[in-house]
N, C-alpha and C positions, 0 to 999 in steps of 0.2 A: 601791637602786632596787627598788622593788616589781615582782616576775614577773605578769603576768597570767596567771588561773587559764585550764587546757586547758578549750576551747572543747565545749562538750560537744553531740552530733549531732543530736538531739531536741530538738524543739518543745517548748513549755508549751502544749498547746493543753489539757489536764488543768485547768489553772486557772480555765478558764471555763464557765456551764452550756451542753451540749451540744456540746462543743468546739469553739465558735465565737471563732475569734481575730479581732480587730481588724484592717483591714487594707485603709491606704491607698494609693493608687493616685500618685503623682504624678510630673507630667512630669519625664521625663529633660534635655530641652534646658533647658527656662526655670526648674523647681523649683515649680512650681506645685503645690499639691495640689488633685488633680481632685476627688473623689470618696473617701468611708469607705464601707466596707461591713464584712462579715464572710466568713471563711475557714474552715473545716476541714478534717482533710487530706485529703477527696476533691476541695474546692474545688482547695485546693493542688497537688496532685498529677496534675487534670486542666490547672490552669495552667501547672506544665511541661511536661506532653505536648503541647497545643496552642498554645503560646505566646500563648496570649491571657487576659488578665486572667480570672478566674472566681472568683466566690463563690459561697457556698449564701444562697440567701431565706430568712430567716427567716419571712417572711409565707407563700410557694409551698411551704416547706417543700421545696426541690429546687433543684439546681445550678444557677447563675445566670450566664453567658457574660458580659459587659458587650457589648453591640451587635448581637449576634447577627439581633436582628430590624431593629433601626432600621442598621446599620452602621458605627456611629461605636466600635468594637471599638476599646480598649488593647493595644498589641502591648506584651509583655512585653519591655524590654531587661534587666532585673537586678532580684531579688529579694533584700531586707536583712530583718534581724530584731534586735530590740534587744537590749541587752547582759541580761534576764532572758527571753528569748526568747519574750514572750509576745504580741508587735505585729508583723505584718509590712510592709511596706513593698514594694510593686511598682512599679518605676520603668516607665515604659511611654512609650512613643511614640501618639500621641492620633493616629485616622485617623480621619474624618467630621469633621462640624461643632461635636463638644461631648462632654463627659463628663455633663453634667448631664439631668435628665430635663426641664427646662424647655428650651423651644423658644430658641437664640438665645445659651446659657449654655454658655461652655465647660469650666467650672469650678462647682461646687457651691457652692463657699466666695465668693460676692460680697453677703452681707451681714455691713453692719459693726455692731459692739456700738460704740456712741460715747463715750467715756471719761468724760465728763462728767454725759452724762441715761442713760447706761445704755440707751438707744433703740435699736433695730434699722432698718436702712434699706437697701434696695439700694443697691448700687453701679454705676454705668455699665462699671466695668474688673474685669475676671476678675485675682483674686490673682496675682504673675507675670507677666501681660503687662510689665509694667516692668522694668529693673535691679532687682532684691533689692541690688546695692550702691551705690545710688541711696539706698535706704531704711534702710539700715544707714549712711549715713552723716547720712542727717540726724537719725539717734537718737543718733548719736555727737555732733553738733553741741546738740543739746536737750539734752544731759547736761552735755557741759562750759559751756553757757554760763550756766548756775547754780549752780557754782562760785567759789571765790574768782577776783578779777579776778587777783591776787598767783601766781596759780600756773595760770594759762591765758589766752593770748592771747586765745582764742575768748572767754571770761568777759569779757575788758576790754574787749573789742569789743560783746559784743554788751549789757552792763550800762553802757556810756557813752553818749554823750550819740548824740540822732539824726544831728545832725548832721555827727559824726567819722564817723559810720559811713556817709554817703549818702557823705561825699567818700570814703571809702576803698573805694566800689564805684568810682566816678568815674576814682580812679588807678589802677584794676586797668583797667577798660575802657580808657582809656585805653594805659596798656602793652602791652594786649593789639591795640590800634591799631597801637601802634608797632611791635611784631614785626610785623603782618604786611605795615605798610608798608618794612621793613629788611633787608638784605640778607639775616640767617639767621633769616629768618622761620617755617623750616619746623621750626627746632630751640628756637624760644622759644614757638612757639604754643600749642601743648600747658599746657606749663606756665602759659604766663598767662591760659588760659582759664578753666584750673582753678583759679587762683585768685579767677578771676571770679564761678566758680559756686560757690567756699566762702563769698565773704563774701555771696554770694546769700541762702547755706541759712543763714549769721547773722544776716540780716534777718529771716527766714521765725522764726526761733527768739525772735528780740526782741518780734516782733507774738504768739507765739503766749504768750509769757510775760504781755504785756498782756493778753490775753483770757482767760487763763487768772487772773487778778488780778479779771477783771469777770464771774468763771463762764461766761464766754463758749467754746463748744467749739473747741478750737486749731486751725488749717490742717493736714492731714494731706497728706503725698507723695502719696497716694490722688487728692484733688483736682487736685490740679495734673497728675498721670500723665491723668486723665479727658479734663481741657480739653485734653492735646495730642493725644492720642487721638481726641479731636471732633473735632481740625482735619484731623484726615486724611481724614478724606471728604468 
């Protein structure tokens, strides 16, 4: 077993011109990344002391508080730095209405590059407002079901025919009817919903593999996260 080398107590901020390190901000609750800016160790050094996020301007040429004026300030919960120590990462608790300098944006990161035209587009949903394991499962679903069908369920489902597949939503709802019509309904619900909503996310991966067949750009969790997002007001 390999030792990990001792962690050694200095920054690389040497690595870059003017010692400006890289250094994003993102929420501690939901994992969002707010906001990139850049750091040096005055930036850094005043963000310990005052526990609020602070960069240096490269444009001001001078240290840069995040909210100060407007008050939408990152409180600093925990500060990371990568394994060549040369990016930091400020975990922070977002207070006001946004990290972003656009009116309305809580998040900087809400245009997508689209896989297919390469296009840039806003988004209605700030990065992180949803489950991340919402969206890591439906990449886990779009991978195996372009596999052999021989050596993944999800493959045989979601490469066979439409119609096994609408009835094998059909039997899960259904079952999941049935627990919650049954006496231990509170100990089978769970479980059958979730399988309600896998073979959902292998429907979503069949149509995207069609579109994707017709250069058509695939449905992304993105979309679907928006319109329930919508329904809420």
């Amino acid at each position: 077993m390999n030792t990990p080398p001792n962690v050694q107590k200095s920054l690389d901020f040497a690595k870059y011109p003017e010692n400006m390190m890289p250094t994003i901000a993102q929420d501690a609750d939901t994992g969002a990344i707010l906001m990139v800016g850049f750091a040096n160790p005055i930036a850094l050094a005043e963000t310990r002391k005052t526990g609020l996020a602070t960069f240096w301007s490269r444009s001001r040429n001078e240290l840069w508080t995040k909210g100060l004026t407007s008050g939408d300030t990152l409180e600093i919960r925990d500060i990371y730095t990568d394994c060549d120590r040369d990016t930091l990462v400020y975990l922070v608790k977002m207070n006001g209405s946004g990290a972003c300098h656009i009116d309305g944006w809580k998040t900087c990161f809400r245009r997508r590059v689209d896989m297919i035209t390469g296009n840039i587009e806003d988004t209605p949903t700030d990065i992180g407002e949803w489950s991340r394991v919402s969206r890591d499962e439906q990449t886990i679903i779009e991978g195996r079901a372009q596999v052999s069908p021989k050596d993944s369920f999800t493959a045989k489902l979601a490469q066979g025919s439409w119609g096994k597949l609408v009835w094998k939503l059909a039997e899960e709802t259904f079952e999941s009817v049935q627990a919650l019509l049954g006496d231990e309904w509170r100990e089978r619900i769970v479980s059958e919903l979730a399988d309600v909503d896998y073979v959902t996310r292998i429907i979503i991966a069949k149509i995207n593999m069609a579109l994707r067949d017709q250069g058509i750009a695939p449905i992304s969790t993105a979309e679907i996260e928006a319109e329930i997002v919508a329904r809420r007001k």
